[in-house]
N, C-alpha and C positions, 0 to 999 in steps of 0.2 A: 309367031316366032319362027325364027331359020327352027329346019326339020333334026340340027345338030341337036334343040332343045326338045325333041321327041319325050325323051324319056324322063327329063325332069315334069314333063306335062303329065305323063303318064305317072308317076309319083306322087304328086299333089293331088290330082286327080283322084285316084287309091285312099291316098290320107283322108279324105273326107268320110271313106267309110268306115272309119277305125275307128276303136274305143278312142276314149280322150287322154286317156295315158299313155298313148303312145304318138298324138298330136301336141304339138309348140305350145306349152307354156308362158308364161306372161313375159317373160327376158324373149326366149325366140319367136311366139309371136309379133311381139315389133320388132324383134330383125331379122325375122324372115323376110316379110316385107321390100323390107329396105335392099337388102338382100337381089331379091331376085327381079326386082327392078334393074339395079346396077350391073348383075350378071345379062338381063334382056339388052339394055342400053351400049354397053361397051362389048366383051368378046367374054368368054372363060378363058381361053389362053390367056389372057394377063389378070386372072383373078388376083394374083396376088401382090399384084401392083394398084391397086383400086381401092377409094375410098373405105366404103363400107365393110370388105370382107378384112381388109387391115386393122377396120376395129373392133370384128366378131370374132374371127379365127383365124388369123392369121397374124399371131403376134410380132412383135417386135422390139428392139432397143434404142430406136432412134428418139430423140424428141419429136416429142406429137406430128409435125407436117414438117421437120428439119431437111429429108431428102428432098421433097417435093416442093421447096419453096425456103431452098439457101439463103438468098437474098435478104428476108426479113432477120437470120442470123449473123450475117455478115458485120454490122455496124458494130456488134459486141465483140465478135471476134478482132475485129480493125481497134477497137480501143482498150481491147484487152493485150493488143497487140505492143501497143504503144507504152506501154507500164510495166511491162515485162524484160530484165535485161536477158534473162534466157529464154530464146524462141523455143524449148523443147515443151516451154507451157503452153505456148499456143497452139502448138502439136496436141499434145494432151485435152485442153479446151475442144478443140473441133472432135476428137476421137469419144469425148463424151455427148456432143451433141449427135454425132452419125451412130454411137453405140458401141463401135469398136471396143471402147475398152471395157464396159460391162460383158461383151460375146467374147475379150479374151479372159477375162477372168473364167465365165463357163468351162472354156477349152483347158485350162491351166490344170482343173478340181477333175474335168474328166481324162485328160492326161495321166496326171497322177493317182486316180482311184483305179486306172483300166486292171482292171485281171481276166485275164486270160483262158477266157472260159464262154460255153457258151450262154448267152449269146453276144457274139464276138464284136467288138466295138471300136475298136483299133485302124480298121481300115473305112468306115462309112462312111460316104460323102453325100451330101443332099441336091438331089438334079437341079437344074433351072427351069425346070416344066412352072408355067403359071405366071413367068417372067419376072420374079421377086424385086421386088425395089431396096428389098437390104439381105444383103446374104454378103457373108463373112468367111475370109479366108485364114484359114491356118495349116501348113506343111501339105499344100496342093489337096486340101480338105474344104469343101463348099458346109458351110452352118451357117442356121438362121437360129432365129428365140424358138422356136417352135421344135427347132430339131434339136438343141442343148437340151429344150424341156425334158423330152422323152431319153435323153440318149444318161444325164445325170440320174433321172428316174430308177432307169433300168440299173444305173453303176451303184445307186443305195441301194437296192433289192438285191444286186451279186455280194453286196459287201458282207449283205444279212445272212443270206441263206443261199443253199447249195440250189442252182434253177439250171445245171446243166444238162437236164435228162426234159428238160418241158419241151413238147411238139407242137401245140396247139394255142396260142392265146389270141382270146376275144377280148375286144373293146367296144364301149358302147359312146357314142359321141366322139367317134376319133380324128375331128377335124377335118383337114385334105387328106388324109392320110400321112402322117409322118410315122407312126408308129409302125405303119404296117412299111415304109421306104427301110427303114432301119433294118427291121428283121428280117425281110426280103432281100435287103440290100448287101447282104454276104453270107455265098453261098454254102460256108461251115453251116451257118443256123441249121438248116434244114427246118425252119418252123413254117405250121401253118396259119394263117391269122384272117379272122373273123373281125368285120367292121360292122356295126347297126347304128343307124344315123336315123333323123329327120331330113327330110329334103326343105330344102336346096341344097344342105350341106351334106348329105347322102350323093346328091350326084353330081358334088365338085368334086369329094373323097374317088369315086368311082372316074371319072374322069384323069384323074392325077395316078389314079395306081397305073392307071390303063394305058398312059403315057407314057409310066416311066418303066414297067414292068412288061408291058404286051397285053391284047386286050384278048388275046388267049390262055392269059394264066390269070388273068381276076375276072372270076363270077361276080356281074352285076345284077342288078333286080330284073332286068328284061330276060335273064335266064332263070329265076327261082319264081319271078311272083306269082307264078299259078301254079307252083308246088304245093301237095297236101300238110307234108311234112320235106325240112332241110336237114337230111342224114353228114352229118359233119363225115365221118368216113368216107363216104362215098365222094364228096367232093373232094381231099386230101388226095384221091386217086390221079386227078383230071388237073386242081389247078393248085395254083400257092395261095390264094387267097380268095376268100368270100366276102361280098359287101354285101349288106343287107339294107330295110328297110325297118325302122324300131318295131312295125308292129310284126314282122318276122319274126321276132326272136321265141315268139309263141310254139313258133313249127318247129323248133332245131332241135334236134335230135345228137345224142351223145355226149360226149365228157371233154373239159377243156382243161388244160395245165394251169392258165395263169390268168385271171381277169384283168385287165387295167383301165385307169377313168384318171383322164385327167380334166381338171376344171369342169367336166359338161356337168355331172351331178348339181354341182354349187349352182348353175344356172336355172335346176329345176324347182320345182315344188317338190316337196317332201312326201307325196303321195304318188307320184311317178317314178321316184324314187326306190322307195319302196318296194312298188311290184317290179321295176327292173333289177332290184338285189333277189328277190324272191326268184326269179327265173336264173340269174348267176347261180344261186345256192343250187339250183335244182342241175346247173351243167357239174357241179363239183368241183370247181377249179382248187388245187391243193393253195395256191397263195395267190390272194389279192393286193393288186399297189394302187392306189389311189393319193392324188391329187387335189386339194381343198383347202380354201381358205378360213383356217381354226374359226376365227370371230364369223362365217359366215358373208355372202356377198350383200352388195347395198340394197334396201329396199326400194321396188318399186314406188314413185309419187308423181304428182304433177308435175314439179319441175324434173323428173329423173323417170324416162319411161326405160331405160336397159337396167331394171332392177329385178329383184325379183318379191314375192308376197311374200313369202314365209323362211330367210333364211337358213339352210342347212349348216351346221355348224361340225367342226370337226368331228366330236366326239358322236355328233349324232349316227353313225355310221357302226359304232357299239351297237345302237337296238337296230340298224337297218338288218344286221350280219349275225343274230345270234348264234349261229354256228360258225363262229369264226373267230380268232382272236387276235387280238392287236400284239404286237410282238416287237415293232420298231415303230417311233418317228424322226422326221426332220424338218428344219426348216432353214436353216442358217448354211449348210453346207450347200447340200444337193437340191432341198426347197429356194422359197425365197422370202427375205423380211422387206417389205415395203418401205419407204423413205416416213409412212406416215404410221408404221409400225403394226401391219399387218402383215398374218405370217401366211404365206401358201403352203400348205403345208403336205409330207409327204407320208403317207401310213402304208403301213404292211401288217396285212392280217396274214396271218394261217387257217389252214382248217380243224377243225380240232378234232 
């Protein structure tokens, strides 16, 4: 591989000497894979125009292959066209096939929940690092699915409870980074924010901060991994944010304000699980937001390898977190209800 992919070599390479909980699981075992083929093959600058990471993490609203192969939807549009005495359905028609109008609904719910408070949500925009094949505009504002996710997230956690004093929050599974783009991405926050991934997806997140932010303000693994211990303090001094490596999170040292998880938990096993809420518990974060599909995600089988064995179910996050207590959910507002009537669902614990 070009010498660009140095450090995902060195990553991978690391991960084989790790416990197995903090190694891919039966979902990102095969997409890792898949994964870091497609990253070798094409470039990371357009990761997130690319088959595979489109359908790992890097979401979207479009119908399945609609940007990348118009043509196969055309002939519906063309005779949906012709039946219609008002063209502003065929408008409509095409804005649900490209997504538009499910990314303006997003916009609409986080429009009118903004308060004014930190962490401030009002001016964010999402770069075009990774070259996106769907990113959506509203009032010279750049959003994708991925950056709604996080950005409504955060707007049901202000609605709940007062988060304007938090400096610190860590995420475990936090995609390319969107989470950390947001609260980086205006300079009111003043927050610092903590990423622990698996690689390959640890050194797309790290790539993407690094591009959009300077690759003098996010510490990536080529500066921590032969740290004894990762003093949280002491990096706060130096940069705005930390990407780690999942079997990291063993070394970190100090206290975080806010933990958050969106979707990656659901893709684990319930025994990785586990010891990652057991080391969250040990940083003390005063409130947890998390991100999970109540009914739990599909099982892994023969016909279906992006499943997982043992689904994790909303409520299971009760015995993950005993010291913590559920205090809000959502799923219709700020979450989301599936067409097949699964909920993604959005929880807020406290500490107790």
């Amino acid at each position: 591989m070009n010498t660009k992919y140095d450090l995902l070599n060195t990553m991978l390479n690391d991960m084989q000497n790790q416990d197995e909980l903090y190694k891919p699981t039966s979902f990102w075992e095969y997409g890792s894979k898949l994964l870091i083929d497609e990253i070798e093959q094409y470039d990371i600058k357009d990761f997130r125009s690319l088959r595979i990471t489109r359908s790992f993490f890097v979401p979207g609203y479009s119908a399945a292959d609609y940007l990348i192969n118009k043509n196969k939807y055309d002939p519906t549009i063309d005779k949906f066209d012709k039946i219609v005495q008002d063209k502003r359905f065929v408008i409509r028609l095409q804005r649900v096939f490209n997504g538009y109008a499910s990314a303006f609904c997003d916009f609409r719910v986080l429009k009118s929940s903004n308060i004014d408070k930190k962490p401030y949500l009002n001016k964010i925009s999402e770069s075009t690092v990774g070259n996106p094949i769907e990113q959506h505009t509203f009032e010279n504002r750049n959003f994708s699915r991925s950056f709604f996710n996080y950005a409504l997230g955060l707007s049901f956690l202000k609605k709940t409870v007062d988060i304007s004093n938090i400096n610190t929050v860590m995420e475990i599974g936090g995609g390319f980074g969107t989470l950390g783009e947001i609260l980086l991405g205006d300079d009111r926050n003043n927050i610092f924010y903590i990423n622990a991934d698996i690689p390959p997806v640890g050194f797309v997140s790290s790539y993407y901060l690094q591009e959009v932010f300077g690759k003098n303000n996010i510490a990536c693994y080529d500066t921590t991994k032969d740290l004894e211990t990762i003093d949280i303090d002491k990096f706060k001094q130096t940069y705005k944010a930390l990407n780690l490596c999942s079997w990291q999170i063993e070394k970190l040292q100090g206290q975080i304000d806010l933990f958050v998880n969106f979707i990656s938990f659901q893709e684990m096993e319930p025994d990785v699980v586990q010891n990652y809420c057991n080391h969250i518990d040990r940083l003390k974060p005063k409130y947890i937001l998390l991100r999970n599909i109540l009914e739990g995600k599909r099982k892994q089988s023969k016909d279906f390898q992006a499943g997982v064995k043992e689904p994790i179910l909303g409520n299971d996050y009760d015995k993950f977190l005993p010291n913590y207590e559920l205090i809000a959910t959502d799923s219709a507002i700020y979450g989301f209800i599936t067409e097949d009537n699964f909920h993604s669902q959005l929880r807020i614990y406290k500490r107790k």
